[in-house]
HTML snippet that shows the backbone in 3Dmol.js (N, CA, C, O; Angstrom):
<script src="https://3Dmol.org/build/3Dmol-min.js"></script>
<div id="view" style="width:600px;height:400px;position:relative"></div>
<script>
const pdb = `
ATOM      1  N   UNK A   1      -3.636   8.267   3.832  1.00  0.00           N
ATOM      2  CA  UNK A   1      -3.231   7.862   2.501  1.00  0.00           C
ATOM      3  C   UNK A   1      -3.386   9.011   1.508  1.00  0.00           C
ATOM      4  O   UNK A   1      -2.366   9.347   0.906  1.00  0.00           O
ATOM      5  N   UNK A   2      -4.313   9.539   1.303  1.00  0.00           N
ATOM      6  CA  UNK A   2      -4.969  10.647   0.605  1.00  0.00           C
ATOM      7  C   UNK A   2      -3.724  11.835   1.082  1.00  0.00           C
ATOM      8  O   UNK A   2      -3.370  12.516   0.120  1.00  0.00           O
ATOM      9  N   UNK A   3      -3.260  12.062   1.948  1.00  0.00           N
ATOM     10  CA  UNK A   3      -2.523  13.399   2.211  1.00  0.00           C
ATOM     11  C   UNK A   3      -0.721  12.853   1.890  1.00  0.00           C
ATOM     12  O   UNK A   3       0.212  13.657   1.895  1.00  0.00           O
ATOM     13  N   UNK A   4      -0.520  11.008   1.574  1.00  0.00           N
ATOM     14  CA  UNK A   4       0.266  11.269   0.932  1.00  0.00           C
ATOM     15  C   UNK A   4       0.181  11.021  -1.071  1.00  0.00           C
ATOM     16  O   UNK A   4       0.965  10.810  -1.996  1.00  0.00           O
ATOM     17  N   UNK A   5      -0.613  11.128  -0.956  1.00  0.00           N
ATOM     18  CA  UNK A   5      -0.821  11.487  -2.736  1.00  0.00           C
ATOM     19  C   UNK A   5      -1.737  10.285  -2.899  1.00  0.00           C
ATOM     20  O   UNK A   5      -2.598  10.372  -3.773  1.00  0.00           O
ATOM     21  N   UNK A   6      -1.658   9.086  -2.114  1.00  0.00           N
ATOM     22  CA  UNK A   6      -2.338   7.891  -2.758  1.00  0.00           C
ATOM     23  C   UNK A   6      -4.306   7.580  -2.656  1.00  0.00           C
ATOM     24  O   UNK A   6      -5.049   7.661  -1.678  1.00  0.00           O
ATOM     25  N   UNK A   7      -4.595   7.243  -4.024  1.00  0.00           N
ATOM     26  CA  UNK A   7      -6.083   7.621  -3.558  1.00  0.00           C
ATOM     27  C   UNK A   7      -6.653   6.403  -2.917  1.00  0.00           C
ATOM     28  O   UNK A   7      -7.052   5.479  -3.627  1.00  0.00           O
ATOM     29  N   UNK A   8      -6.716   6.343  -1.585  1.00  0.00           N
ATOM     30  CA  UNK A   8      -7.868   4.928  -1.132  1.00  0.00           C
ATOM     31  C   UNK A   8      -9.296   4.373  -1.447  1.00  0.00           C
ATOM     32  O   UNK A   8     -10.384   4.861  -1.141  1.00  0.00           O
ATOM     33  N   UNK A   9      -9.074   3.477  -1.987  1.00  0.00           N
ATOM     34  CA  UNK A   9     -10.381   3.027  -2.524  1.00  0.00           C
ATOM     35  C   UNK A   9     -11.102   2.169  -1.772  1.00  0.00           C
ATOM     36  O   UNK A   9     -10.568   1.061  -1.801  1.00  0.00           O
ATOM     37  N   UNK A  10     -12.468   2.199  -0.847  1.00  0.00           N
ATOM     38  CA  UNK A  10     -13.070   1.657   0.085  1.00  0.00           C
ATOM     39  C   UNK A  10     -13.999   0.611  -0.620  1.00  0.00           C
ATOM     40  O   UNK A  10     -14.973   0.887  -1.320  1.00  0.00           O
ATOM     41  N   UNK A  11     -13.459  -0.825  -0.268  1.00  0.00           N
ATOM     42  CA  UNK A  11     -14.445  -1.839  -0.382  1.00  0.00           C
ATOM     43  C   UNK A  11     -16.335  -1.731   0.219  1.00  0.00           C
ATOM     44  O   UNK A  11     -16.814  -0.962   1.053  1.00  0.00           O
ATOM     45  N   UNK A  12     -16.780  -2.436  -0.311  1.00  0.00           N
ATOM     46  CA  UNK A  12     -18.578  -2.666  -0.187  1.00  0.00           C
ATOM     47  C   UNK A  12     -18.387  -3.228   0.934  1.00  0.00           C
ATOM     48  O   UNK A  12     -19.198  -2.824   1.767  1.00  0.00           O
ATOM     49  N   UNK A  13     -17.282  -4.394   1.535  1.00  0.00           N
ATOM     50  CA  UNK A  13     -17.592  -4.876   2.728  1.00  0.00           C
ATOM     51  C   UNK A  13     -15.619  -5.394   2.087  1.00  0.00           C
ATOM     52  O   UNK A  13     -14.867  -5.157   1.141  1.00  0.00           O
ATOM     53  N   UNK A  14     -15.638  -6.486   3.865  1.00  0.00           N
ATOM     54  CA  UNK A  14     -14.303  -6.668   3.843  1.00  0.00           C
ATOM     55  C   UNK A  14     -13.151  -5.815   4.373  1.00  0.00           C
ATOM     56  O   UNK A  14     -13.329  -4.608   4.209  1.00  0.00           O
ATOM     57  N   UNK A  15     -11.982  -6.176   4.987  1.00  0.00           N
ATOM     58  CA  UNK A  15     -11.125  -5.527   5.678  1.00  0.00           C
ATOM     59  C   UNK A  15      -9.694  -5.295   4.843  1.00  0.00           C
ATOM     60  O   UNK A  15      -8.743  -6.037   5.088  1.00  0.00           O
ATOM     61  N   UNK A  16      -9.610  -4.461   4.060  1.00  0.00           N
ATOM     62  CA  UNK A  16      -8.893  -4.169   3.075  1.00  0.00           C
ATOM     63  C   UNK A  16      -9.476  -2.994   2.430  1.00  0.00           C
ATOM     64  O   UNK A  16     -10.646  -2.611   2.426  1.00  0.00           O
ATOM     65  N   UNK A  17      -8.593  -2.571   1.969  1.00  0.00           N
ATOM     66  CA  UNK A  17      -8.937  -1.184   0.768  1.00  0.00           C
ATOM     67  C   UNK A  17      -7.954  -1.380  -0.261  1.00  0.00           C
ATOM     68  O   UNK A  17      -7.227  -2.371  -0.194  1.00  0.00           O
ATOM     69  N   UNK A  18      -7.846  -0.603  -1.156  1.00  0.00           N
ATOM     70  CA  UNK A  18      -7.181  -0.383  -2.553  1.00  0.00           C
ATOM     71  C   UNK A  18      -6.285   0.956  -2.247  1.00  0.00           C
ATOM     72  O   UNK A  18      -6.678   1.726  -1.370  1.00  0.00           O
ATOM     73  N   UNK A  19      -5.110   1.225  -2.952  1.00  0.00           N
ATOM     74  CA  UNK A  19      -4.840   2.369  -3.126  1.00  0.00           C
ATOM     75  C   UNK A  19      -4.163   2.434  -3.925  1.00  0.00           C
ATOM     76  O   UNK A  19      -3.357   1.517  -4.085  1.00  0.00           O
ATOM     77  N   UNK A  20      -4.181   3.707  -4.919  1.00  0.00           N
ATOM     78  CA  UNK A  20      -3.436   3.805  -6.406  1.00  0.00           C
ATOM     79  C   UNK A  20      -2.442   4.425  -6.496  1.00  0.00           C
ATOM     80  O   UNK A  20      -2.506   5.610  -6.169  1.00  0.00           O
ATOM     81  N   UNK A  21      -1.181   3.892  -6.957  1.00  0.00           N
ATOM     82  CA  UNK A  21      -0.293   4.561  -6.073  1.00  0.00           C
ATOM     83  C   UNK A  21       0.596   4.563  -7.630  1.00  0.00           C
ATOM     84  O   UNK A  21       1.639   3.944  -7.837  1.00  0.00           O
ATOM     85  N   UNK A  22      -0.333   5.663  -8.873  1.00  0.00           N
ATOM     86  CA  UNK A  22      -0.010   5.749 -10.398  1.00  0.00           C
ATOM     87  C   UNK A  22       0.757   6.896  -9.523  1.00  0.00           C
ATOM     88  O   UNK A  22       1.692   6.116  -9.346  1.00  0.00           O
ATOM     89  N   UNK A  23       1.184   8.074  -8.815  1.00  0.00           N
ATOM     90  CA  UNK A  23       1.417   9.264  -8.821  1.00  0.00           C
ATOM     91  C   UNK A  23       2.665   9.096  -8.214  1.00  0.00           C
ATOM     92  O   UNK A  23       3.551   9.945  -8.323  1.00  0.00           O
ATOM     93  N   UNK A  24       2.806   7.980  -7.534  1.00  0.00           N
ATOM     94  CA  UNK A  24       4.577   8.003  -7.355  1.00  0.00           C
ATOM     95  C   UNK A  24       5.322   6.932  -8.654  1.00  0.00           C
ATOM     96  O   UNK A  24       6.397   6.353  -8.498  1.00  0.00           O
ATOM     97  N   UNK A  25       4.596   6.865  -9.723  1.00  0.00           N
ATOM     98  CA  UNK A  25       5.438   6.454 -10.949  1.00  0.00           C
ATOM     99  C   UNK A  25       5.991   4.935 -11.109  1.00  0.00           C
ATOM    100  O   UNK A  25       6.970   4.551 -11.749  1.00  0.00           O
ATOM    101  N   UNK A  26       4.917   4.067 -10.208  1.00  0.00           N
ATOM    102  CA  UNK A  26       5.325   2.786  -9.852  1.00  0.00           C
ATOM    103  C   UNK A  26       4.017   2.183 -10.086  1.00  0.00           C
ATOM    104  O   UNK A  26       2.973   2.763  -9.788  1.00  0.00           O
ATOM    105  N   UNK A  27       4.088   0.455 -10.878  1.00  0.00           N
ATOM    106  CA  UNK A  27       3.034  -0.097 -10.716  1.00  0.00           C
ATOM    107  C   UNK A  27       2.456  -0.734  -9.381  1.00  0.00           C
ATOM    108  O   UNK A  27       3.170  -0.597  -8.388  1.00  0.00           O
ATOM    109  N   UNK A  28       1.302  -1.386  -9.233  1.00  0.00           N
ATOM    110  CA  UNK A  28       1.132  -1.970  -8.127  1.00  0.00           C
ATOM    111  C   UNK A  28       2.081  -2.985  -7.733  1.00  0.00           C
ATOM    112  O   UNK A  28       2.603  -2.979  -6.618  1.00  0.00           O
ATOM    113  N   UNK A  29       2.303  -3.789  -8.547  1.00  0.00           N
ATOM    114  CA  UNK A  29       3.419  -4.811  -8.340  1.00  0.00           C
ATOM    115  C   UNK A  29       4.264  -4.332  -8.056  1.00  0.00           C
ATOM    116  O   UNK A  29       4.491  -4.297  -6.847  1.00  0.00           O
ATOM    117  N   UNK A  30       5.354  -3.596  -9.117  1.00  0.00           N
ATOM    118  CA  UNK A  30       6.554  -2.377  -8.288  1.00  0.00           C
ATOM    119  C   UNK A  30       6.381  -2.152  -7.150  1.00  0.00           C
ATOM    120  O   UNK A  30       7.224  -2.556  -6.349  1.00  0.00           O
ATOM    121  N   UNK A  31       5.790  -1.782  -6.915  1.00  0.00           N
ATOM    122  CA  UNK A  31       5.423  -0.826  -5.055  1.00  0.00           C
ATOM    123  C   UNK A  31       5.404  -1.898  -4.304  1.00  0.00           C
ATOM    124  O   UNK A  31       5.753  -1.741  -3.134  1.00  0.00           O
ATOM    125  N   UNK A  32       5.032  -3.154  -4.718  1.00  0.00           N
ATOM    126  CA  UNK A  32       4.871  -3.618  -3.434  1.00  0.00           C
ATOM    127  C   UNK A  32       5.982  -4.583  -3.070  1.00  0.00           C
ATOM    128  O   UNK A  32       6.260  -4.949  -1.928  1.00  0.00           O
ATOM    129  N   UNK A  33       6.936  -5.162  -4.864  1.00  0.00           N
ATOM    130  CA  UNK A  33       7.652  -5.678  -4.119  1.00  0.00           C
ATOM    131  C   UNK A  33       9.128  -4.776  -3.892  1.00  0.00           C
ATOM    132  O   UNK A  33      10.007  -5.438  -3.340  1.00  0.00           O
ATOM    133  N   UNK A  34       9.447  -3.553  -4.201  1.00  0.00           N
ATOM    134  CA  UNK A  34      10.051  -2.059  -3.633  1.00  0.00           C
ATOM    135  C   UNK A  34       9.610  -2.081  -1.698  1.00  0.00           C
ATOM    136  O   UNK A  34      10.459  -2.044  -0.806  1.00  0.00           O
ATOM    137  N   UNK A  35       8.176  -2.145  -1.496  1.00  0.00           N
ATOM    138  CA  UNK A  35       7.868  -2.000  -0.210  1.00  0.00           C
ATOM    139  C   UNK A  35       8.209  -3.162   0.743  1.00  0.00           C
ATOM    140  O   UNK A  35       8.308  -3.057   1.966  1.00  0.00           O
ATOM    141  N   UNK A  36       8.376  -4.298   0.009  1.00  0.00           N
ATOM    142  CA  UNK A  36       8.668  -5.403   0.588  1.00  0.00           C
ATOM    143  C   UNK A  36      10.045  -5.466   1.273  1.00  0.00           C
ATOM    144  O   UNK A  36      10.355  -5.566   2.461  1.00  0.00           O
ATOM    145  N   UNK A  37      10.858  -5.363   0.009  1.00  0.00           N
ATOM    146  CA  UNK A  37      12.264  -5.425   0.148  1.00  0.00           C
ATOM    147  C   UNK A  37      13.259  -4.319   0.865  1.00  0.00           C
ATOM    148  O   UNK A  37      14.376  -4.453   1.365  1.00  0.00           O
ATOM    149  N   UNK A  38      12.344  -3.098   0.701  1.00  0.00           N
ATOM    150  CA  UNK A  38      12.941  -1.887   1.867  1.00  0.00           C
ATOM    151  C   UNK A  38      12.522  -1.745   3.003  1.00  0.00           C
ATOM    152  O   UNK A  38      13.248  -1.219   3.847  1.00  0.00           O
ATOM    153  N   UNK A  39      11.113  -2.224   3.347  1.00  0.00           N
ATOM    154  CA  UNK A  39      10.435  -2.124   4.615  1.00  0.00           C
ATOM    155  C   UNK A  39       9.653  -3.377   5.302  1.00  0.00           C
ATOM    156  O   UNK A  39       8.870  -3.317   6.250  1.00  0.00           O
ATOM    157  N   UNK A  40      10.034  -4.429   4.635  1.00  0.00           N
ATOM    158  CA  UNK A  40       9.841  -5.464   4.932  1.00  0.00           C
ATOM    159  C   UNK A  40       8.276  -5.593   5.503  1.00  0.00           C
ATOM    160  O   UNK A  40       8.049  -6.123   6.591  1.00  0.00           O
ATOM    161  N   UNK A  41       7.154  -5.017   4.594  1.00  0.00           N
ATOM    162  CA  UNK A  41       5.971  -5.015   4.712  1.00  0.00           C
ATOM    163  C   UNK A  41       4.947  -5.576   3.707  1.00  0.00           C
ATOM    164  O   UNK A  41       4.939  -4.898   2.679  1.00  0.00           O
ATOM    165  N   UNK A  42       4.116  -6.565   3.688  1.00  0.00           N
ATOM    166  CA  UNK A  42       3.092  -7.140   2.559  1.00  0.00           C
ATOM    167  C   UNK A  42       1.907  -6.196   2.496  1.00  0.00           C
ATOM    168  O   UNK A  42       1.049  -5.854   3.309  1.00  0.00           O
ATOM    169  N   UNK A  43       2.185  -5.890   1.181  1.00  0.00           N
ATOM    170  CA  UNK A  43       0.791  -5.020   0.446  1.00  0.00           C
ATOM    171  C   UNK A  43       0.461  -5.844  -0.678  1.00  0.00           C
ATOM    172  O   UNK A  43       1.460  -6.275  -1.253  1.00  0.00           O
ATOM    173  N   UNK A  44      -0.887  -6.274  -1.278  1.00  0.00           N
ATOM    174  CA  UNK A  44      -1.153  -7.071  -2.166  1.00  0.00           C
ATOM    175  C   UNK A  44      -0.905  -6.294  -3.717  1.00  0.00           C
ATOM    176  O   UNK A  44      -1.599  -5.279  -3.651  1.00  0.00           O
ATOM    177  N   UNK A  45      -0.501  -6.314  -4.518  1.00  0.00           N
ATOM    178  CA  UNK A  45      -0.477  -5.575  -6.220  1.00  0.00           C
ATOM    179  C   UNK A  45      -1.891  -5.588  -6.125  1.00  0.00           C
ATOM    180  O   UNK A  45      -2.450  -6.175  -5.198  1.00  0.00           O
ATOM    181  N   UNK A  46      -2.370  -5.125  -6.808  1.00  0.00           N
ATOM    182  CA  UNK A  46      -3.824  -4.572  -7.177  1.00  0.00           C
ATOM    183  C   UNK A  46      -4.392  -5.415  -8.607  1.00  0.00           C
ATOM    184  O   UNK A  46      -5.597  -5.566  -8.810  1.00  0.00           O
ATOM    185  N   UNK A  47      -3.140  -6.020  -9.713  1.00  0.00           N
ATOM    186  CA  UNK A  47      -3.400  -6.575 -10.802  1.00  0.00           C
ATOM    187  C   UNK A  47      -3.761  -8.130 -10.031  1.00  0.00           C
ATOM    188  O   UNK A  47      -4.578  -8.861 -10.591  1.00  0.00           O
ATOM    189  N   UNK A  48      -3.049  -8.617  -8.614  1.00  0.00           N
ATOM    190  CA  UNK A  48      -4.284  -9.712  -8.637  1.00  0.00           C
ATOM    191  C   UNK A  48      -4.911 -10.346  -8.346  1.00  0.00           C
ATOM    192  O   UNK A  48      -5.041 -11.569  -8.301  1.00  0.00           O
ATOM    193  N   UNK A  49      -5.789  -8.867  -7.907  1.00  0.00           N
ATOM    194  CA  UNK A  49      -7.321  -8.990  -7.172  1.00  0.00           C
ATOM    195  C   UNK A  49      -8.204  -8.999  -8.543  1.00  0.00           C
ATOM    196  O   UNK A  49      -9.181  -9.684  -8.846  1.00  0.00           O
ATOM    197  N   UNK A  50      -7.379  -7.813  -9.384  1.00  0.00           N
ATOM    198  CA  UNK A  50      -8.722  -7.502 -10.628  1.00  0.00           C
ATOM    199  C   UNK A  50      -8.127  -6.955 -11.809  1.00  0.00           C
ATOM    200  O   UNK A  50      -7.097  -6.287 -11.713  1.00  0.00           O
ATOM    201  N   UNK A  51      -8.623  -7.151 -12.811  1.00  0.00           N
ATOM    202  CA  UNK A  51      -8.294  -6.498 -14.287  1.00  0.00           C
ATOM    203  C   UNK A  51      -7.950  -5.247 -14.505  1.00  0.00           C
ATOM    204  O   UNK A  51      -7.164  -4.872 -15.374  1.00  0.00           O
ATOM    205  N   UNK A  52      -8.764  -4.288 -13.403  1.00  0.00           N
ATOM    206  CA  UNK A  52      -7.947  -2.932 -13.852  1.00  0.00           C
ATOM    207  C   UNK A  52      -7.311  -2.765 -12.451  1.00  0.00           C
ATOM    208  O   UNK A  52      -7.667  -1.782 -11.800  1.00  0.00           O
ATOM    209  N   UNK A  53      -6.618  -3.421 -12.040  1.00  0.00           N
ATOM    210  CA  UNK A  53      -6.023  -3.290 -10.589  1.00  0.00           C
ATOM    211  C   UNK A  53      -4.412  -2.784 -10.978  1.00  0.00           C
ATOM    212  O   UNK A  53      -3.891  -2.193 -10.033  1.00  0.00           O
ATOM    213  N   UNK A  54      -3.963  -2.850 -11.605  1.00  0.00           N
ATOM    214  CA  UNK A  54      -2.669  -3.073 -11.984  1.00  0.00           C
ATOM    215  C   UNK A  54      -2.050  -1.372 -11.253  1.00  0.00           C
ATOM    216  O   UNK A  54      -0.994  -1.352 -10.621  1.00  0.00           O
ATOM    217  N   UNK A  55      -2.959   0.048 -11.491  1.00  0.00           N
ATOM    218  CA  UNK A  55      -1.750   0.829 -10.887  1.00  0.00           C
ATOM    219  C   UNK A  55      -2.229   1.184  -9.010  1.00  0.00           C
ATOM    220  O   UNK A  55      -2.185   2.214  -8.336  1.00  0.00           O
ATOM    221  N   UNK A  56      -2.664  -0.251  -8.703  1.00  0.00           N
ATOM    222  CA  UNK A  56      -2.810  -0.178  -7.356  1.00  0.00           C
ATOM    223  C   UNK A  56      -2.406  -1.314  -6.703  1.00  0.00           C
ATOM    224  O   UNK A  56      -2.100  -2.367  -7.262  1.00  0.00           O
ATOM    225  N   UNK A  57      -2.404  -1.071  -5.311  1.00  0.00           N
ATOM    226  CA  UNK A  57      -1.716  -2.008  -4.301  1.00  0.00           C
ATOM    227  C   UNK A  57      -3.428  -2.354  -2.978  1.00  0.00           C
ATOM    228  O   UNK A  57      -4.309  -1.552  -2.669  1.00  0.00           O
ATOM    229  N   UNK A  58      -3.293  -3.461  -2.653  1.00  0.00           N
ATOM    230  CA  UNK A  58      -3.946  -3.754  -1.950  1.00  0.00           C
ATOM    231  C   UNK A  58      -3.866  -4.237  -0.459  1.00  0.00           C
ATOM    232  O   UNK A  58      -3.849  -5.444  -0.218  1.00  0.00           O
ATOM    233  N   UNK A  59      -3.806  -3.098   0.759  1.00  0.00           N
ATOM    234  CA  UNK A  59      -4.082  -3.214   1.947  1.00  0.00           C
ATOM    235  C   UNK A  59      -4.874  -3.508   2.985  1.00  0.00           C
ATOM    236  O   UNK A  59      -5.834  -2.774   3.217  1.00  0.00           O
ATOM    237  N   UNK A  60      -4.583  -4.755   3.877  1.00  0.00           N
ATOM    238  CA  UNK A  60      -5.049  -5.490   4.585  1.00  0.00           C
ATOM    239  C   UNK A  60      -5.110  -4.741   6.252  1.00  0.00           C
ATOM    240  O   UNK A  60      -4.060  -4.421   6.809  1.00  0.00           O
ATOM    241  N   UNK A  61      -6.733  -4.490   7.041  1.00  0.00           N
ATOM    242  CA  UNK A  61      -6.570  -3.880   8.128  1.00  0.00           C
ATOM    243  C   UNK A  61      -7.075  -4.324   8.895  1.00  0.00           C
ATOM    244  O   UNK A  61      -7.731  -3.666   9.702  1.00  0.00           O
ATOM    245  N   UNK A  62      -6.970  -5.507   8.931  1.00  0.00           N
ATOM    246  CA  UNK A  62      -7.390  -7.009   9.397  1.00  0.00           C
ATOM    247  C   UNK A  62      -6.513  -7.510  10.485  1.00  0.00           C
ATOM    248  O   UNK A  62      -6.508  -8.737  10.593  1.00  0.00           O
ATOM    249  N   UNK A  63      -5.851  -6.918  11.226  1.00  0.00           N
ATOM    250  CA  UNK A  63      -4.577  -7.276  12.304  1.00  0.00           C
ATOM    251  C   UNK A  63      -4.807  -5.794  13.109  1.00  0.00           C
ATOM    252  O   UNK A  63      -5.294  -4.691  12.860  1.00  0.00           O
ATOM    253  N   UNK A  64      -3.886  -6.757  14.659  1.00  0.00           N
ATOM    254  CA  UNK A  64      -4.187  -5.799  15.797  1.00  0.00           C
ATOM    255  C   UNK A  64      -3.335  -4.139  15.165  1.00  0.00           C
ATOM    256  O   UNK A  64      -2.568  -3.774  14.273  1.00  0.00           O
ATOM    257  N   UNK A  65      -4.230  -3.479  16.514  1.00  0.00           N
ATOM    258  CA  UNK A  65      -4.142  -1.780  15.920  1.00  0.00           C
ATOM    259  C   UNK A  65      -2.140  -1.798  15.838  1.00  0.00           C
ATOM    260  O   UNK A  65      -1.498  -1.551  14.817  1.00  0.00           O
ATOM    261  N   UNK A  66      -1.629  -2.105  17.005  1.00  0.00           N
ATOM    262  CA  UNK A  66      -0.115  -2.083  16.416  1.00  0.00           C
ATOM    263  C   UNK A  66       0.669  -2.295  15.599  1.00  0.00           C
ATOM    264  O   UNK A  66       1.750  -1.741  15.397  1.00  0.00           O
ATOM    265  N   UNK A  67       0.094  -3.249  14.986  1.00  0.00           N
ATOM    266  CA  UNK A  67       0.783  -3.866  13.756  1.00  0.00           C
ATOM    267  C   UNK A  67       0.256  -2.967  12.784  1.00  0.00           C
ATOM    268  O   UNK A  67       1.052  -2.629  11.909  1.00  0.00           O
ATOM    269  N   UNK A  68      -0.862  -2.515  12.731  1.00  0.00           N
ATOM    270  CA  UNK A  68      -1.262  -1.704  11.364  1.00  0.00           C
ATOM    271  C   UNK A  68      -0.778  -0.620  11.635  1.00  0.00           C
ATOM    272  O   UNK A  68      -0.323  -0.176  10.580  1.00  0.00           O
ATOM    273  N   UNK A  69      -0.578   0.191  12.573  1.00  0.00           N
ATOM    274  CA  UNK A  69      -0.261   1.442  13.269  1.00  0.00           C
ATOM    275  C   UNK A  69       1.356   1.600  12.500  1.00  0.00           C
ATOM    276  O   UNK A  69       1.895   2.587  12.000  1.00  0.00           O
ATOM    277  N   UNK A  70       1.837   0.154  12.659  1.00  0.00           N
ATOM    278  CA  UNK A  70       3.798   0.197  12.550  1.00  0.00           C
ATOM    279  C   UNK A  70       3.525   0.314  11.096  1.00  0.00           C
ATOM    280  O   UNK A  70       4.215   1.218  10.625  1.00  0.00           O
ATOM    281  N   UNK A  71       2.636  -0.371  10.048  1.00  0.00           N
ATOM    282  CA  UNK A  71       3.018  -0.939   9.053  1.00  0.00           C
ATOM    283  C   UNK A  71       2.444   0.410   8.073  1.00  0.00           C
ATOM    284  O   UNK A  71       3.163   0.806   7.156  1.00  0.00           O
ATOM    285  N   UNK A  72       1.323   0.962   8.301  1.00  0.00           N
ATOM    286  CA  UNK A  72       1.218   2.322   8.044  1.00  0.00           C
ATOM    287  C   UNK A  72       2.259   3.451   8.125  1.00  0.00           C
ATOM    288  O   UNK A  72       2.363   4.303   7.242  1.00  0.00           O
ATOM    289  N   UNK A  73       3.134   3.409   9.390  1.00  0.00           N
ATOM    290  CA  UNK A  73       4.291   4.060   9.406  1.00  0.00           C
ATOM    291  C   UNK A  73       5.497   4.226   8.544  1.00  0.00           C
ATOM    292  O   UNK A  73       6.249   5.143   8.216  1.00  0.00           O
ATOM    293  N   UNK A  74       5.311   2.453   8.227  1.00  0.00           N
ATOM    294  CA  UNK A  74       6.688   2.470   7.556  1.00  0.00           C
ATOM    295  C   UNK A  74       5.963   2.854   5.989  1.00  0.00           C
ATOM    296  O   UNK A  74       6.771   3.531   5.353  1.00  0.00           O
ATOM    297  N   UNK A  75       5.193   2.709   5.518  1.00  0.00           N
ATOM    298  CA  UNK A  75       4.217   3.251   4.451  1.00  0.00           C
ATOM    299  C   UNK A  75       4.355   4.588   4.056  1.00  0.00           C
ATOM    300  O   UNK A  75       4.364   4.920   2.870  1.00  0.00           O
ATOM    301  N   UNK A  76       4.503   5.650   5.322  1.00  0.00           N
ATOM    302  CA  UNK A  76       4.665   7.048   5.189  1.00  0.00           C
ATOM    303  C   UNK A  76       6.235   7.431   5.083  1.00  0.00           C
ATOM    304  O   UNK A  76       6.664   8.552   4.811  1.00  0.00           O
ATOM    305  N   UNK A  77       7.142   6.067   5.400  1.00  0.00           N
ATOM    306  CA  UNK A  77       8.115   6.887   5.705  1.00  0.00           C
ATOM    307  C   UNK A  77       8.571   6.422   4.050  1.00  0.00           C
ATOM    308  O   UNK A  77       9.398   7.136   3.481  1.00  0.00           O
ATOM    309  N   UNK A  78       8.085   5.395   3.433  1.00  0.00           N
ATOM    310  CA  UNK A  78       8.640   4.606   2.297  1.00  0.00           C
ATOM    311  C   UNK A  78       8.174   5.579   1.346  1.00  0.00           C
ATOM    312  O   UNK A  78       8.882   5.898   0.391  1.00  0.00           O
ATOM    313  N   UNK A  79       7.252   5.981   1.500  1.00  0.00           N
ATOM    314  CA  UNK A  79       6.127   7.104  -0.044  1.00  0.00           C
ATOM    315  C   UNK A  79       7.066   8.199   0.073  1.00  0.00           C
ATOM    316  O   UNK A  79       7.576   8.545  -0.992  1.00  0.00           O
ATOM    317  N   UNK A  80       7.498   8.974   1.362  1.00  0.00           N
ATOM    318  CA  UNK A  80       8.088  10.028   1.770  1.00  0.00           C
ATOM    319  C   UNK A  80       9.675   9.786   1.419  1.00  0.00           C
ATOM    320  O   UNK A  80      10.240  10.856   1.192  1.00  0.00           O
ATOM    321  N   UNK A  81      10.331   8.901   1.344  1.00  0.00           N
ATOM    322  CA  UNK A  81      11.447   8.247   0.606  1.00  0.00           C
ATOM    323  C   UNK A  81      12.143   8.782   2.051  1.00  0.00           C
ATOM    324  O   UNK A  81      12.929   9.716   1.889  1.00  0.00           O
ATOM    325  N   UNK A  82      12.027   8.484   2.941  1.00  0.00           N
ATOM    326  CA  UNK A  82      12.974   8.799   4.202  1.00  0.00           C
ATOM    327  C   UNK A  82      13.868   7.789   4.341  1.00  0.00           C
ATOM    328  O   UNK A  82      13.490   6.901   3.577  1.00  0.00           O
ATOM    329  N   UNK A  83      15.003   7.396   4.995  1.00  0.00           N
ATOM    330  CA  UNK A  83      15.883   6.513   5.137  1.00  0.00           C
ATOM    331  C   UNK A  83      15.141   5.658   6.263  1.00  0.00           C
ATOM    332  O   UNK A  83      14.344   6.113   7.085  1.00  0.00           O
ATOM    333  N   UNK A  84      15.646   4.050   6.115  1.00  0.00           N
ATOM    334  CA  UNK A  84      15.275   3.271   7.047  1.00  0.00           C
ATOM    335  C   UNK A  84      16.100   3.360   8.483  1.00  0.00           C
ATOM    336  O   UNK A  84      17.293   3.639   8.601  1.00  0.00           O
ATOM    337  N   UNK A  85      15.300   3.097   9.389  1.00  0.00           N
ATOM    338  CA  UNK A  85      16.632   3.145  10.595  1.00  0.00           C
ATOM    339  C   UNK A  85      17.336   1.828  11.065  1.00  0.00           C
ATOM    340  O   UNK A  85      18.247   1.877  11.892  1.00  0.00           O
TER     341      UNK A  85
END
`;
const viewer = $3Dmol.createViewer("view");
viewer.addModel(pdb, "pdb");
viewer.setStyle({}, {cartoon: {color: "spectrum"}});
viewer.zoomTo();
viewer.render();
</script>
């Protein structure tokens, strides 16, 4: 996440993290429903988990390694603005 611009923010406990994703110019909500509709992937908005959540998105790593493996992928290819196949 970090090497594509977004900063991950590590929960106290729980299977999820945060990531702020102010540097590609999109709110949390934006991004996720942008990520939804191009890559057909659920990331939570960040505004609502919490009050200052809003320029982050919230990821779930709570499912088998493949599914996170694919859904991370399409994550790099969506930040990276690559075409879908």
């Amino acid at each position: 996440l970090k090497a594509l611009g977004l900063q991950p923010e590590w929960p106290m406990a729980g299977y999820f993290l945060r990531a702020n994703v102010e540097s590609l110019g999109l709110t949390g909500r934006e991004f996720a429903a942008k990520f939804y509709q191009e890559r057909q992937v659920l990331v939570g908005p960040g505004d609502r988990y919490s009050p200052r959540g809003e320029p982050t998105i919230r990821i779930s790593f709570a499912l088998e390694d493949g599914r996170l493996r694919e859904g991370l992928a399409r994550l790099t290819s969506f930040v990276r603005g690559e075409p879908t196949e």
